[in-house]
LUMMIVO-632751 format. One record per residue (C-alpha): residue in three letters; chain; residue number from 1; x, z, y. Coordinates in Angstrom, 3 decimals, always signed. Layout:
BEGIN
residu, chaine, num, u, w, v
ALA, A, NUM, X, Z, Y $
...
//
This chain:
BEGIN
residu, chaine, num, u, w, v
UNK, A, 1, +102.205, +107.933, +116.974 $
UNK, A, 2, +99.432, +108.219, +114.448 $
UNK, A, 3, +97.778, +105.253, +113.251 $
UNK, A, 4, +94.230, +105.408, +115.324 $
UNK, A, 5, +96.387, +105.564, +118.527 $
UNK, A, 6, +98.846, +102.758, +118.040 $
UNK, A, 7, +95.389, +101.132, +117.283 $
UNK, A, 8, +93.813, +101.774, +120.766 $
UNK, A, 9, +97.108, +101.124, +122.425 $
UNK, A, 10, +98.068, +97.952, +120.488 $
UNK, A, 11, +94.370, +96.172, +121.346 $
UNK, A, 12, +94.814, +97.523, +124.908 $
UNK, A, 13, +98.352, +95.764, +125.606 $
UNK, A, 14, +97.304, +92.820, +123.929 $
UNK, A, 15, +94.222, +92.307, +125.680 $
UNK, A, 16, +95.816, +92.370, +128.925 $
UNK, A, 17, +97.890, +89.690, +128.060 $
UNK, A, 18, +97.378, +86.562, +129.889 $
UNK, A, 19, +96.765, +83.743, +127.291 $
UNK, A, 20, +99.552, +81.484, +128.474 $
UNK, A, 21, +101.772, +84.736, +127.116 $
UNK, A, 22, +99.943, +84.577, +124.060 $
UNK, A, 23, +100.713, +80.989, +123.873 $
UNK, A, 24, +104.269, +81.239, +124.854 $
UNK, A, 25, +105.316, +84.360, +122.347 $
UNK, A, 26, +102.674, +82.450, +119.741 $
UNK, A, 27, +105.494, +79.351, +119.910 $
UNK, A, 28, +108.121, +81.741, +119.182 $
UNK, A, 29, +106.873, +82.676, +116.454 $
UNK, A, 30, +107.068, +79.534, +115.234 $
UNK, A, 31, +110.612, +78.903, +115.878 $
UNK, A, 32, +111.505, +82.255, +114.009 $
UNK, A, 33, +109.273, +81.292, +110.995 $
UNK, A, 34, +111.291, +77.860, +110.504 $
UNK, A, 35, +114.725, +79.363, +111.456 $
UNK, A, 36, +114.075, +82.624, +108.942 $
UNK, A, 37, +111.926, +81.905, +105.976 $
UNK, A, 38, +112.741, +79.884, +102.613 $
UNK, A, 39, +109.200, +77.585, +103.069 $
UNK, A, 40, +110.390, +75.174, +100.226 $
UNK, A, 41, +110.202, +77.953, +98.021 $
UNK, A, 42, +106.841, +78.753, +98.065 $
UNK, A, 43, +103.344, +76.337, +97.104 $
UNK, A, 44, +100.868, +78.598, +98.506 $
UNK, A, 45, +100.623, +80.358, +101.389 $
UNK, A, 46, +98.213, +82.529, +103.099 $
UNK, A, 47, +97.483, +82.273, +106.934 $
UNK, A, 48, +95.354, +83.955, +108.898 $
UNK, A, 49, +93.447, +82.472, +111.678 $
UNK, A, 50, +93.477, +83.739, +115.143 $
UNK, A, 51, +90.635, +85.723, +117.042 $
UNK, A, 52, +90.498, +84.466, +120.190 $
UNK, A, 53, +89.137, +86.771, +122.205 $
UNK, A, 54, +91.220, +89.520, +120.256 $
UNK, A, 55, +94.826, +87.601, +121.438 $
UNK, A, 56, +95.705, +87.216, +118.541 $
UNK, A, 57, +99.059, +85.293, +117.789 $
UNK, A, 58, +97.816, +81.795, +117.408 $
UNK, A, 59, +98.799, +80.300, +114.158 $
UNK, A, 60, +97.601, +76.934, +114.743 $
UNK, A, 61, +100.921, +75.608, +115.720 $
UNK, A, 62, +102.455, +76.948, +112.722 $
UNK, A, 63, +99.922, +75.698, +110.541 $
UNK, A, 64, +100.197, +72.048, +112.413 $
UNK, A, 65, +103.785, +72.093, +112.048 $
UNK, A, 66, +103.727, +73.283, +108.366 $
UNK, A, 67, +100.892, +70.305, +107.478 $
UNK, A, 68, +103.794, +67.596, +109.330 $
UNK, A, 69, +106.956, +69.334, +107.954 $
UNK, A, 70, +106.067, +70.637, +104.077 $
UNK, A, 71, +103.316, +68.684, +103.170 $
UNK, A, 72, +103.885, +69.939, +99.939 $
UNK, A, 73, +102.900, +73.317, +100.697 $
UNK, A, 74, +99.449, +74.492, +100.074 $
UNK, A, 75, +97.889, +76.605, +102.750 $
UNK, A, 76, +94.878, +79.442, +102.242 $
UNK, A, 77, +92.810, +80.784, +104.254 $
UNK, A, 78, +90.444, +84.274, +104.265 $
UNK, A, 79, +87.180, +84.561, +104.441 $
UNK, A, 80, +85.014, +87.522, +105.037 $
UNK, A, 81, +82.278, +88.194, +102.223 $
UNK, A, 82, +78.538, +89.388, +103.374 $
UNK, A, 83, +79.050, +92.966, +102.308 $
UNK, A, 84, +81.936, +92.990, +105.350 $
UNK, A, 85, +84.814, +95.109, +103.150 $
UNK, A, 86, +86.194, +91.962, +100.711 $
UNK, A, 87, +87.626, +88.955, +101.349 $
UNK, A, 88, +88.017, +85.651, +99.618 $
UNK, A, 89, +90.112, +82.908, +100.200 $
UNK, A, 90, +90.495, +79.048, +100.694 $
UNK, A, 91, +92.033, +75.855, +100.731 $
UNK, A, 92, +93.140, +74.735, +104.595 $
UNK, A, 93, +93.707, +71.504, +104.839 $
UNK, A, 94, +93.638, +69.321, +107.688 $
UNK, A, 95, +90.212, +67.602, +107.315 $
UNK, A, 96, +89.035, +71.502, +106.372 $
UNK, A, 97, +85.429, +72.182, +108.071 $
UNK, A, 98, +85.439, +75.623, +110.148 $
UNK, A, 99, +82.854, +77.707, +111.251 $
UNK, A, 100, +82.820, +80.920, +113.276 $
UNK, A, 101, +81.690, +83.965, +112.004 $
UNK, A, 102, +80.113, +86.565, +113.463 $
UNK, A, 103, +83.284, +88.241, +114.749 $
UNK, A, 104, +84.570, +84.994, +116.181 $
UNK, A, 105, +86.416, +84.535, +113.030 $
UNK, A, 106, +86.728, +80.518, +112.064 $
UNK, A, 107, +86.194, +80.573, +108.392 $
UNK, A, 108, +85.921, +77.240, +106.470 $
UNK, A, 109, +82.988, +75.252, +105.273 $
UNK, A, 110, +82.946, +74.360, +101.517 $
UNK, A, 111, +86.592, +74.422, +101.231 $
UNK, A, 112, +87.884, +75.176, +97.448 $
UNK, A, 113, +88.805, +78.847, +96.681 $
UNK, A, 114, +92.421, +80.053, +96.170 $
UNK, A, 115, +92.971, +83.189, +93.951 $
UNK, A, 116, +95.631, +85.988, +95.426 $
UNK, A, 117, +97.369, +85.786, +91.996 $
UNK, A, 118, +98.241, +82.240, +92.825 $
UNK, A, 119, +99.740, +82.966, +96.534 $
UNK, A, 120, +103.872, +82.618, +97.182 $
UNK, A, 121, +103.592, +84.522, +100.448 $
UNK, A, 122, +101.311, +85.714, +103.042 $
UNK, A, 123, +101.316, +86.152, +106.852 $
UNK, A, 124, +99.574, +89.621, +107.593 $
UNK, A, 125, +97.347, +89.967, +110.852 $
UNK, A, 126, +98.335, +93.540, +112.299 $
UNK, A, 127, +98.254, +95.221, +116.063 $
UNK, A, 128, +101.287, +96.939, +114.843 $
UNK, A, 129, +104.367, +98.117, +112.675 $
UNK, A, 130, +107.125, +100.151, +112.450 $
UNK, A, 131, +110.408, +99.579, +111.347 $
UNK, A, 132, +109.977, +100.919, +108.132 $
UNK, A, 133, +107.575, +97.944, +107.438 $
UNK, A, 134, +104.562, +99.713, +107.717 $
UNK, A, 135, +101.246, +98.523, +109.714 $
UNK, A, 136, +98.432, +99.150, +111.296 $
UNK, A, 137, +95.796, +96.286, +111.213 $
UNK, A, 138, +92.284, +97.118, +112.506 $
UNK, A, 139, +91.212, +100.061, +110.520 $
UNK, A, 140, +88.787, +98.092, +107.771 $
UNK, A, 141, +91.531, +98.186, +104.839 $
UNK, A, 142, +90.843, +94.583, +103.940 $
UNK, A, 143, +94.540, +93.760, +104.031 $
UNK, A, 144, +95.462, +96.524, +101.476 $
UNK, A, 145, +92.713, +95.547, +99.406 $
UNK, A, 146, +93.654, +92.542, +99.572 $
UNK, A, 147, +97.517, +92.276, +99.067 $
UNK, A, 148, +96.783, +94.904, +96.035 $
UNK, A, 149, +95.679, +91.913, +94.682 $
UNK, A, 150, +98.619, +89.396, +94.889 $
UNK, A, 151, +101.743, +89.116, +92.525 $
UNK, A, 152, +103.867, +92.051, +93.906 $
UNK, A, 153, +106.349, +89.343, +94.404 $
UNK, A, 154, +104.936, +87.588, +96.148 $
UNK, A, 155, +106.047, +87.844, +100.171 $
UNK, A, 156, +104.219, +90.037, +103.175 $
UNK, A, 157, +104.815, +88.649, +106.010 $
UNK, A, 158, +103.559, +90.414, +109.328 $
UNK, A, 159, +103.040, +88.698, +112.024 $
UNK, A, 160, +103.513, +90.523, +115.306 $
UNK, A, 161, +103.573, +89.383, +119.256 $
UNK, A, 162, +105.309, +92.722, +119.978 $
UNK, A, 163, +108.908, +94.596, +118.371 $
UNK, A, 164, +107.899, +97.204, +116.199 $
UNK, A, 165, +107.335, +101.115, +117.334 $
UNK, A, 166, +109.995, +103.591, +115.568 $
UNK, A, 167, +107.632, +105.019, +112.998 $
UNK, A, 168, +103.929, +105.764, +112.725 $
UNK, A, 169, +103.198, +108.990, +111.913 $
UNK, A, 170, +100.557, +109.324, +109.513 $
UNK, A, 171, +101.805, +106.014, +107.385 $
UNK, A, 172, +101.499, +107.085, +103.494 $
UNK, A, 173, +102.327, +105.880, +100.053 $
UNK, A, 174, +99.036, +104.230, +99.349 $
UNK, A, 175, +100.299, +101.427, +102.126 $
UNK, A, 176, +100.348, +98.295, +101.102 $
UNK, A, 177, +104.537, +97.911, +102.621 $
UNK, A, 178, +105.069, +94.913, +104.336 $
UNK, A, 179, +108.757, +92.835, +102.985 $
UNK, A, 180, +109.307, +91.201, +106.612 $
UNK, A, 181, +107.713, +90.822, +109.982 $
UNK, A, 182, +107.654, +87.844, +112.072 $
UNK, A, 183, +107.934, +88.629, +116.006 $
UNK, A, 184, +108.671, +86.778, +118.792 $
UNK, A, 185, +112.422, +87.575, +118.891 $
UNK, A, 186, +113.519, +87.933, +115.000 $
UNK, A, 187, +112.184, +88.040, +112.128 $
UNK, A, 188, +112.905, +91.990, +111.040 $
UNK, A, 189, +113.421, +92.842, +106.818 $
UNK, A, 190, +112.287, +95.204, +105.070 $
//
């Protein structure tokens, strides 16, 4: 499938979730990310957080879990600029003020800014990928931009409530790659 109809199907399927799915596969996730991924070797890194109304995985239990298990670890956060193509990022911690944006986006208040060269690893919001580690996210590019930016050492993480789709179609070289994806059921390598 090409990228614009994984798209449509991906944000049909997961809006007809019901939210105690979303909740139960979002825990999951959580599991896998503790059993799979080296945390203590990292200082910094990037969440995203959740769209409600989108069903998106919820992160919040990850994040809670990382601020009572690796205190040590420093968590950012993305926010949206005005001109609605960049993004910049910030310091989550938990006394962080948040504030929705206009696409029901919370974003946080005041919070220090973190620069993608400092970032260890990052967990990528997508609808989906393919088991070449390619994505689709929702069509603005703000991921590529912004991974384009980090270390290229530094980790991609997707983060996925569904198993990935053979291959998309129309994926190219001027992807941003993902190096692993978090689902539900594994964690699958790139």
């Amino acid at each position: 499938m090409t990228k614009a109809a994984l798209r449509r199907a991906a944000l049909a399927a997961r809006r007809a979730l019901p939210e105690a799915e979303v909740i139960r596969r979002s825990h999951l996730l959580t599991e896998q990310f503790f059993r799979h991924l080296l945390v203590a070797d990292w200082h910094w890194l990037h969440v995203f957080l959740p769209i409600p109304h989108q069903h998106e995985p919820d992160m919040w239990p990850l994040i809670r879990a990382l601020w009572a298990q690796h205190p040590y670890l420093q968590l950012a956060v993305p926010v949206v600029q005005p001109d609605g193509q960049t993004l910049r990022h910030f310091h989550l911690t938990p006394n962080t003020q948040l504030a929705v944006n206009r696409w029901g986006i919370p974003e946080p208040v005041d919070a220090t800014e973190v620069f993608p060269l400092q970032l260890d690893a990052v967990l990528v919001p997508l609808l989906a990928f393919d088991e070449s580690g390619h994505r689709v996210g929702y069509g603005k590019g703000f991921y590529d931009r912004f991974l384009m930016e980090c270390r290229p050492e530094a980790v991609r993480i997707g983060v996925s409530l569904d198993p990935p789709v053979p291959r998309i179609a129309d994926a190219w070289s001027g992807d941003v790659r993902l190096h692993a994806c978090l689902t539900p059921e594994k964690v699958w390598w790139f």
